[in-house]
VOMAR-397443 format. One record per residue (C-alpha): z, y, x; residue number from 1; residue in one letter. Coordinates in steps of 0.1 Angstrom, whole numbers, plus 2048, in hexadecimal, padded with zeros to 3 digits. Each point is the difference from the previous one (the first is absolute). Example, Ala and Ser with C-alpha at 12.3 -4.5 7.8 and 13.67 -1.06 7.14 Angstrom:
<pts>
zz|yy|xx|nr|rest
84E|7D3|87B|1|a
7F9|822|80E|2|s
</pts>
This chain:
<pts>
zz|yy|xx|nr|rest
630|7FB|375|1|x
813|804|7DE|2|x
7FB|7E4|7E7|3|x
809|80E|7DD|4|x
7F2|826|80A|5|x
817|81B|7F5|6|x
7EE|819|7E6|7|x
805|821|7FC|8|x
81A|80F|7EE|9|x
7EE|807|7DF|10|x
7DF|7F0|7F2|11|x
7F0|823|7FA|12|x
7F7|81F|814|13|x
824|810|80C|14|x
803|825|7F7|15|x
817|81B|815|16|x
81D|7FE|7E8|17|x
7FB|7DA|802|18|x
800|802|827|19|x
81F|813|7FD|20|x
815|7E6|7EC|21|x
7FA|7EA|81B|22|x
80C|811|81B|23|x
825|7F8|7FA|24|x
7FC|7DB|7F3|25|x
7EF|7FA|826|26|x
819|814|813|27|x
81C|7ED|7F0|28|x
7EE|7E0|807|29|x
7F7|80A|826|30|x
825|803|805|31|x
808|7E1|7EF|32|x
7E8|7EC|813|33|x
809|80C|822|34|x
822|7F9|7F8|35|x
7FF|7DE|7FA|36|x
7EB|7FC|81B|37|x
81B|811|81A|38|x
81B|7EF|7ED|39|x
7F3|7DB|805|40|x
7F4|80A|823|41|x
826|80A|80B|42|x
80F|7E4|7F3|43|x
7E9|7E7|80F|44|x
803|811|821|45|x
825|803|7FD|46|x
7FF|7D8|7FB|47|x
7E6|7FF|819|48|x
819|810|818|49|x
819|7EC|7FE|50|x
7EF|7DB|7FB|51|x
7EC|809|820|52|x
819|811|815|53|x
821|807|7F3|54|x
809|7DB|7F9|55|x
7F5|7F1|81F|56|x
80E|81D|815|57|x
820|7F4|7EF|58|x
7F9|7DC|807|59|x
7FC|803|824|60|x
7D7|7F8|7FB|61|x
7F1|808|821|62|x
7D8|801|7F0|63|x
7F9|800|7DD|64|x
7DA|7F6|80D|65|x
806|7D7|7FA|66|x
810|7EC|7E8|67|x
811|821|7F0|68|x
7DD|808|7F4|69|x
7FB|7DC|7F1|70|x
821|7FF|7F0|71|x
7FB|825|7F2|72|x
7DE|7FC|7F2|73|x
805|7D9|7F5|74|x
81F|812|7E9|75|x
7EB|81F|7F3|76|x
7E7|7E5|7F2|77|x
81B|7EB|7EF|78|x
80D|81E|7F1|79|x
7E1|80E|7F5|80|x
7F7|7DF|7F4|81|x
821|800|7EA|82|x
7F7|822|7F2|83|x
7DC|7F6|7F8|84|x
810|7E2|7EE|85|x
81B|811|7ED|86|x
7FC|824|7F8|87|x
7F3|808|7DC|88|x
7DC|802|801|89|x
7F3|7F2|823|90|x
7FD|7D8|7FC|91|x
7DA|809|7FB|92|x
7F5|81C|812|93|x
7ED|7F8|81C|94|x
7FE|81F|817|95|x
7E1|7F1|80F|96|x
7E8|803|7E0|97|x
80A|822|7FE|98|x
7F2|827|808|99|x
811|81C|80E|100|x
804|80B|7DF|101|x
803|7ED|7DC|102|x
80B|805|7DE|103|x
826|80B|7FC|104|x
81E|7E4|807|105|x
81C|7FC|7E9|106|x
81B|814|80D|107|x
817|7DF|7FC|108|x
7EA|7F3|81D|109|x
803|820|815|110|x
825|7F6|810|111|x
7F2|7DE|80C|112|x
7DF|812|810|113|x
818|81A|814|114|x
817|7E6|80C|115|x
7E4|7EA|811|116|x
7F1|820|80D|117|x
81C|80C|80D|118|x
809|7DB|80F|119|x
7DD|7FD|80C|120|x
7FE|823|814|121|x
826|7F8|813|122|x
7F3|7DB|808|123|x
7E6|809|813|124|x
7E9|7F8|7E9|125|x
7DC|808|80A|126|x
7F8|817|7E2|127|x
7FE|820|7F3|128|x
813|813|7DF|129|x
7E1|809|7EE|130|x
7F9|7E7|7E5|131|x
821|7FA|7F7|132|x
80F|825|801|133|x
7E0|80B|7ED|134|x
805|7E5|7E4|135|x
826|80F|7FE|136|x
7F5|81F|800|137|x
7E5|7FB|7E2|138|x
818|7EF|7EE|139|x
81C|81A|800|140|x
7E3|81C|7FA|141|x
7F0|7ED|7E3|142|x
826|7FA|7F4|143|x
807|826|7FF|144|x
7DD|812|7F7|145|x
7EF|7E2|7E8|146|x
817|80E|7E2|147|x
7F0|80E|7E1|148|x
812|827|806|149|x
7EE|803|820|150|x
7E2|7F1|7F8|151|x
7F3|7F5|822|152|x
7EA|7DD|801|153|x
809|7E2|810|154|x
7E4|80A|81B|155|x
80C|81F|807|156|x
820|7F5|807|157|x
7F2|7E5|81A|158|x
7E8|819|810|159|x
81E|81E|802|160|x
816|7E1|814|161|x
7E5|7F6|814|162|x
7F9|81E|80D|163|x
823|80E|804|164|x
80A|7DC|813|165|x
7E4|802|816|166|x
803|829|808|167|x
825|7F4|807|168|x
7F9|7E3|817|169|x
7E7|815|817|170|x
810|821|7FD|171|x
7E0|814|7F1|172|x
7EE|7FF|7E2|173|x
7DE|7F9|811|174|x
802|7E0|800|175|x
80B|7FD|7DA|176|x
7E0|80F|7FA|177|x
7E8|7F0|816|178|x
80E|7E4|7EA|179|x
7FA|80E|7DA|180|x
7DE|80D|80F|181|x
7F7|7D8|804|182|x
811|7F7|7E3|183|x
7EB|816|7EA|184|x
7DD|7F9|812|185|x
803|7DA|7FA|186|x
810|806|7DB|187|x
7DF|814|7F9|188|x
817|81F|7EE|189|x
7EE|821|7FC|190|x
81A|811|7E4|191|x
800|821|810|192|x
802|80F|823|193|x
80D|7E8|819|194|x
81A|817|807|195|x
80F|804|7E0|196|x
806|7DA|801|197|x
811|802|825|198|x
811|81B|7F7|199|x
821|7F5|7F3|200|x
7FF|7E2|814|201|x
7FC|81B|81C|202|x
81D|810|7F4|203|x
814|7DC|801|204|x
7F3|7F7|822|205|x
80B|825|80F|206|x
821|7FA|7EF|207|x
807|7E0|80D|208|x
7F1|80C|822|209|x
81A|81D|805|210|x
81B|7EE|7F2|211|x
7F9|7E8|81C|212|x
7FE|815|819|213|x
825|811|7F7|214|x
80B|7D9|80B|215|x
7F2|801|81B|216|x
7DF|7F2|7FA|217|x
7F2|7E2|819|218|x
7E2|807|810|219|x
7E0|7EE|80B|220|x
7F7|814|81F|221|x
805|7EA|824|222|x
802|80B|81D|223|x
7DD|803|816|224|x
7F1|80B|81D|225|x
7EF|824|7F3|226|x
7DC|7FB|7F7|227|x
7E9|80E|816|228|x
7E5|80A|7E9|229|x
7E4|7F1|7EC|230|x
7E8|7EA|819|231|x
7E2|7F3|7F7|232|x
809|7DC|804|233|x
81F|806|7EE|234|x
7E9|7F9|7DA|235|x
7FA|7DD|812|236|x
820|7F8|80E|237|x
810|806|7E0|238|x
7E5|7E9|7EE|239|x
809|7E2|818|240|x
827|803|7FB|241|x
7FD|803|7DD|242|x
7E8|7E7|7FB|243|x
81A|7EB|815|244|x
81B|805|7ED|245|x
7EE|7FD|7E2|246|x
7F5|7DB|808|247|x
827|7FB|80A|248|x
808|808|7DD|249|x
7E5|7EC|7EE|250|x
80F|7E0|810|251|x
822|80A|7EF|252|x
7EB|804|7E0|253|x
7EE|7E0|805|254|x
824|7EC|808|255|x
815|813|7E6|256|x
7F9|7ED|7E4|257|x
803|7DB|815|258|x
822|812|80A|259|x
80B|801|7DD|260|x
7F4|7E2|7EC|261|x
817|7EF|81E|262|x
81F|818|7FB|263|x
7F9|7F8|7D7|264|x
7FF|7DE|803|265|x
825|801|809|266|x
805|804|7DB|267|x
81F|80F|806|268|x
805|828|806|269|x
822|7FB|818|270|x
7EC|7E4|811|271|x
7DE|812|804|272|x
80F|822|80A|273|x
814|7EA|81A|274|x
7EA|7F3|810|275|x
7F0|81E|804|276|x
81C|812|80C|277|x
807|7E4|81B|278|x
7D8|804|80A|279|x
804|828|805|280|x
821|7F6|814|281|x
7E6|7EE|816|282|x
7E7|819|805|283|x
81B|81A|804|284|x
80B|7E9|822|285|x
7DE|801|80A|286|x
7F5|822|7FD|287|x
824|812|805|288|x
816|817|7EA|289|x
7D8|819|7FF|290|x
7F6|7E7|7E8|291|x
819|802|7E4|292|x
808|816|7E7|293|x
7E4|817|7EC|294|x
7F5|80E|824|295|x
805|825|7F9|296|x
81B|807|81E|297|x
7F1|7E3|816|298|x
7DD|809|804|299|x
813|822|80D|300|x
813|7E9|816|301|x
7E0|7ED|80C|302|x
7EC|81E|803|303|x
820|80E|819|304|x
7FF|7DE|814|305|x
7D9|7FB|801|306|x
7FE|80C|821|307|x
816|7E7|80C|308|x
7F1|7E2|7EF|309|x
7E0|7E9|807|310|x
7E7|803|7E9|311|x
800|7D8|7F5|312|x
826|80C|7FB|313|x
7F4|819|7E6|314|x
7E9|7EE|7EF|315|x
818|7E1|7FB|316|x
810|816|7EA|317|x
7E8|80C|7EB|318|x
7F4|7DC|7FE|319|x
825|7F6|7F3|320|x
806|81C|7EB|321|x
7DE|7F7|7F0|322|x
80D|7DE|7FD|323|x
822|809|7F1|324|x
7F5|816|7EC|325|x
7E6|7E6|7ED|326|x
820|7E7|802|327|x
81A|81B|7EC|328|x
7E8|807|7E8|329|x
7F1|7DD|7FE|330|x
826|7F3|7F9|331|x
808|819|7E5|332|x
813|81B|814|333|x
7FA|823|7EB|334|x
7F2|819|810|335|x
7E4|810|80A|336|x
7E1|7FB|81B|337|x
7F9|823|80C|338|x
81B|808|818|339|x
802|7E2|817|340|x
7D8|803|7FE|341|x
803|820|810|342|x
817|7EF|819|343|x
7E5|7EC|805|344|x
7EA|817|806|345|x
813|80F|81C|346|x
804|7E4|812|347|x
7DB|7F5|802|348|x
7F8|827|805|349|x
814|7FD|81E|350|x
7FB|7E1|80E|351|x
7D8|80E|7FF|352|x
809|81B|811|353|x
812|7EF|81B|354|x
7E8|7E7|807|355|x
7E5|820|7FF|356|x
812|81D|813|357|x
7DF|815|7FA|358|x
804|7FD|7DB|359|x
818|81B|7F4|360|x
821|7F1|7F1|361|x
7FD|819|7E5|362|x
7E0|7F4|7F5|363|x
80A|7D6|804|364|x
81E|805|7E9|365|x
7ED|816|7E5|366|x
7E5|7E9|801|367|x
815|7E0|7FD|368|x
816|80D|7E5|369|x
7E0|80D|7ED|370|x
7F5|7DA|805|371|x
821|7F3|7F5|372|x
808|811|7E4|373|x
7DA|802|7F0|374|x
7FF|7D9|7FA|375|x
823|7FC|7F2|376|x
7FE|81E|7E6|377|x
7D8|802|7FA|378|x
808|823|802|379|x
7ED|819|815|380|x
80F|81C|7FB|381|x
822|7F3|803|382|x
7F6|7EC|821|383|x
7F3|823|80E|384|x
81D|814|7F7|385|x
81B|7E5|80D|386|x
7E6|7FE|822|387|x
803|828|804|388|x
825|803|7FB|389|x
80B|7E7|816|390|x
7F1|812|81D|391|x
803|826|7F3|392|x
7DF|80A|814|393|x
7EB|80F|7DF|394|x
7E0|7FC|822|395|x
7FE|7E0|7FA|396|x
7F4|802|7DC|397|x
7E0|802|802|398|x
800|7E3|81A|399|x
80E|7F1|7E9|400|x
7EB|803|7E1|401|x
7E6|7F5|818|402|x
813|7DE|804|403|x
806|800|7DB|404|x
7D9|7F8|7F9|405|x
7FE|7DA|811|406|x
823|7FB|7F5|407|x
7FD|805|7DE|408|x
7DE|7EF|7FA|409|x
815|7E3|810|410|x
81F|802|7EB|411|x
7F0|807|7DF|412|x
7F2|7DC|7FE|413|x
81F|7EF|80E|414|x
81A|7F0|7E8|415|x
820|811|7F7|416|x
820|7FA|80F|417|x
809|7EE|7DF|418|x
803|7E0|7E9|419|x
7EE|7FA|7DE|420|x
81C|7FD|7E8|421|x
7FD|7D8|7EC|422|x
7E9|800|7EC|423|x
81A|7EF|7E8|424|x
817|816|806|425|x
81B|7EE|813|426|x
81E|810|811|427|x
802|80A|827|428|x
819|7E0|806|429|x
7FB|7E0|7E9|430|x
81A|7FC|7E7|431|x
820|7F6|80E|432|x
813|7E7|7E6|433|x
820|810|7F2|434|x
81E|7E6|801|435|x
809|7F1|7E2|436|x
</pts>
C-alpha cells in the first residue's frame, strides 16, 4: 500500500545498545503523533458540532437533511479549494497521484494540509485522516529526528511516523505492523531479524496506541448479533460477499480516474473542489446524514438501525458512499480511502445479510469489509485486520482467511485506486494566470 516504503532505522544489522537508543526517540514520537492526531480530530469535531447542529439549532432549522447539506458541503469545497490555491506549497500536489505514505512535506506546507483536513472531516466530507495526518506527522518527525546529533535517516523517521500514526488511529500496534511486515516483503530487505527492524517502529506504534487510548480512543467494533459458531458454509458465504463487495469497489477504481480528469479540467482548485462539494451535497440528500462524514460513528449508527431498514435501503448507501467517496477524492478533497471503505463494507455486509437471514450478519459484514478494504489498499493484511476488528469475533478468522484466497487472486491484478502523475510533470490544477 505505501508508495516510497519506509526503511528501517539504520542500513546495517542493529545491536542491543543500538536497539536501546531507539527506544526513546520512538516513544517521543508515538506521543507526538497521537497528539496531533487527537488534536486535529477535536477541533474538526468541535467545528463539526456546531456547523451541523449548533448553528441550525440556533437558526430555527427544522432538518439539516436538505439544502443545509448542499449549502454545507458546496462551502467546505470552496474553502478547501481556496486553501489548495493559496497556502505555501499545495498549488501542485495532487492528493490523487499519491500513497499512504511519501517523502517528507515542507513544514511550511503542513498549516495548509491541517486546515483542509480539518475543514474536510467537519464538512462532511466523505474521507478519512490518514494520508494527510500521516504526511504531517512524517514531516514534523523527519523535522525533529533528521538532525546530524541524532543521527536518524530520513527513512527512519518516515517508518517511526508511520507506524506511530497508524498504532494511534486503530488503537493497537498490530496493525502498524501487519503494515511494516508488507512493506519489507515487497522492498526485498533482509538486514537482520525482522524483528529488530519492527522493533522501534513497535515501540512508536505502542506509544502512539496508549497515548490514544488515554483520549479516549475511537473504536472499530459495531454492534452484531453474537456469532453462533463457525458453519461449514460460512468459508462460502464469506467468499460471495466479499467477492461482491470487491466488484463494488473495482467499479470505483475503474471510474475514479474519469472522476478526476473531469474535476481537473475545471482548471481551477476553488472551482473544482466546488463542484465537488455541491456533488457530495447531492448524494448526501440522497443517501441521508449515514452517508457523510469519514463513517466511523455512522456505520455504528447504521449497524443500530439495520434492523429497521430494507435491505435496498442499506445498500443505497453503500452505493452512495462508494460514489462520494470516488467524487471527494476525485475533486481534490485530502484525505484518506480506508475509513469510508470500511463504511462501505458494512453497509453491503448488511444489506447481504438482510436479504439472506440464514447468512450470519457477523460473517456478511467481515466479509464485505475484507472485500472493501482489499481493493482500495492492495493490502491483505491490512484488509484482514480492519475485517476482524470491526466485528471483534477472533471465530471468524479463519473463515475469513478462507475468503481471503479468491479475493486476493482477484484484487492483485486489479488497478489501484490511483492516477499516474504527468508524465511532464504538470501541476494537479492547470496554471491559473496571476493578474497583472
Amino acid at each position: 500500500m505505501p508508495g516510497d516504503a519506509p526503511q528501517d532505522t539504520t542500513s546495517s544489522p542493529l545491536t542491543t545498545r543500538r536497539l536501546l537508543r531507539l527506544v526513546i526517540p520512538a516513544i517521543v514520537v508515538g506521543v507526538l503523533c497521537a497528539t496531533t492526531l487527537v488534536a486535529l480530530s477535536s477541533l474538526a469535531t468541535w467545528i463539526q458540532h456546531l456547523v451541523w447542529d449548533r448553528l441550525p439549532d440556533a437558526w430555527g432549522l427544522a432538518t439539516t437533511e436538505t439544502w443545509w447539506t448542499v449549502v454545507v458541503l458546496t462551502v467546505t469545497g470552496v474553502l478547501v479549494g481556496a486553501t489548495v490555491r493559496w497556502a505555501p506549497g499545495h498549488a501542485g500536489v495532487d492528493p490523487a497521484t499519491t500513497d499512504l505514505v511519501s517523502a517528507p512535506l515542507p513544514l511550511r506546507t503542513l498549516p495548509g494540509l491541517a486546515v483542509a483536513l480539518v475543514l474536510g472531516l467537519a464538512g462532511g466530507v466523505s474521507l478519512g485522516p490518514e494520508n494527510p495526518i500521516i504526511a504531517i506527522n512524517v514531516a514534523l518527525t523527519a523535522w525533529i529526528l533528521c538532525r546530524p546529533r541524532l543521527g536518524v535517516p530520513v527513512n527512519g523517521a518516515i517508518g517511526l511516523a508511520m507506524a506511530a500514526t497508524i498504532g494511534a488511529m486503530f488503537a493497537t500496534p498490530v496493525a502498524a505492523a501487519l503494515v511494516l511486515t508488507e512493506t519489507f516483503a515487497e522492498r526485498g530487505d533482509r538486514t537482520g531479524p525482522l524483528f529488530d527492524r519492527l522493533f522501534a517502529p513497535l515501540v512508536a506504534a505502542g506509544a502512539g496506541a496508549v497515548t490514544m487510548t488515554a483520549f479516549d480512543a475511537p473504536t472499530f467494533a459495531i454492534d452484531l448479533p453474537d456469532y453462533p459458531g463457525v458453519q461449514p458454509g460460512d468459508a462460502l458465504s464469506a467468499s460471495v460477499v466479499g467477492i461482491v463487495a470487491a466488484l463494488l469497489m473495482l467499479l470505483a477504481v475503474l471510474a475514479f480516474p474519469l472522476v478526476h480528469r473531469v474535476f481537473h479540467g475545471m482548471r481551477h482548485p476553488v472551482l473544482a473542489l466546488g463542484a465537488g462539494g455541491l456533488v457530495l451535497g447531492l448524494l448526501g440528500m440522497l443517501g441521508g446524514p449515514l452517508t457523510l462524514f469519514k463513517g466511523l460513528e455512522e456505520m455504528k449508527e447504521l449497524s443500530a438501525e439495520a434492523d429497521d431498514l430494507a435491505w435496498s435501503a442499506i445498500l443505497l448507501m453503500g452505493v452512495v458512499k462508494v460514489a462520494a467517496l470516488v467524487v471527494a477524492a476525485g475533486a481534490g478533497f485530502r484525505g484518506g480511502r480506508i475509513f469510508p471503505t470500511v463504511f462501505i463494507g458494512v453497509a453491503i455486509g448488511l444489506a447481504a445479510s438482510s436479504l439472506v437471514p440464514s447468512v450470519p450478519a457477523a460473517v456478511a459484514v467481515s466479509a464485505a469489509v475484507l472485500g472493501a478494504v482489499i481493493v482500495v489498499s492492495r493490502d491483505g493484511w491490512l484488509a484482514l485486520f480492519m475485517a476482524a476488528v470491526t466485528v471483534g469475533d477472533v471465530r471468524l478468522i479463519p473463515v475469513l482467511c478462507l475468503a481471503l484466497v479468491p479475493l486476493w487472486l482477484v484484487a492483485r491484478v486489479m488497478p489501484p485506486m490511483r492516477v499516474a502523475p504527468p508524465a511532464d510533470g504538470a501541476a494537479e490544477f492547470a496554471a491559473v494566470p496571476a493578474k497583472p
